[in-house]
Steps between C-alpha positions, in 0.01 A plus 500: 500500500638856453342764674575891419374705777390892327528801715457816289725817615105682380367309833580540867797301616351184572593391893403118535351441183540514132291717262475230240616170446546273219529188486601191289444144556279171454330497788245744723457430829237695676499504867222507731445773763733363851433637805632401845375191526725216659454132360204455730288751323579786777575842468838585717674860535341765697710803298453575150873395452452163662208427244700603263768318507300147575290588218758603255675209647155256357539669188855411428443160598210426302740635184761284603257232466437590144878512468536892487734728684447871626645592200237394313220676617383751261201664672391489868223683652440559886163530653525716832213547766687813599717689211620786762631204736705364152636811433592559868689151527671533113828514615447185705266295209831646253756335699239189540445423136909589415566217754242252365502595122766723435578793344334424112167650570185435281238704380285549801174711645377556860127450553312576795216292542210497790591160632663170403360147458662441862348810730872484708699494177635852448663422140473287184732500224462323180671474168628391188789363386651428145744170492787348257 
């Protein structure tokens, strides 16, 4: 897969994401939402950056599964309960996903939603990825 991450000097440096992406390869893989949830269906994490992390931690796994690496995530989009909580913890959720996923960002959005599928859940992230 070859992926060619677009940032246009016309746009706003982007800081933990890329403008565009495009990508090559033979297979999609498109991710479900993962929030906190440990492997007996339980949300864990009271912080936003403990939810996070667990559920960007699900994510990465499932796309191991499929035989994908961070890399090869093309787009991911984050549901948030509270988007002025994200913002005030970006530096921490930053350092999180450099840690888990490093430093080859996708495309990505920030949604604020009313509630997730798990009342206690705090964050959901989903995405897609584009494999060799």
């Amino acid at each position: 897969m070859t992926v060619r991450r677009v940032n246009p000097p016309e746009l706003s440096p982007p800081t933990g994401f890329s403008h565009a992406v495009v990508a090559t390869g033979s297979r999609v893989v498109f991710l479900a939402g993962q929030t906190a949830l440990d492997a007996d269906g339980k949300v864990t994490g009271t912080t936003l950056p403990e939810q996070f992390a667990t559920a960007l931690t699900n994510l990465l796994t499932a796309l191991r599964a499929a035989g994908g690496t961070p890399a090869d995530l093309a787009r991911v989009t984050v549901y948030a309960t509270d988007v002025a909580a994200y913002r005030a913890h970006a530096p921490a959720l930053g350092r999180l996903w450099r840690e888990l996923a490093g430093r080859d960002y996708p495309a990505m959005a920030v949604v604020q939603v009313v509630r997730l599928w798990d009342e206690e859940a705090m964050v959901e992230i989903d995405g897609l990825a584009v494999l060799a």
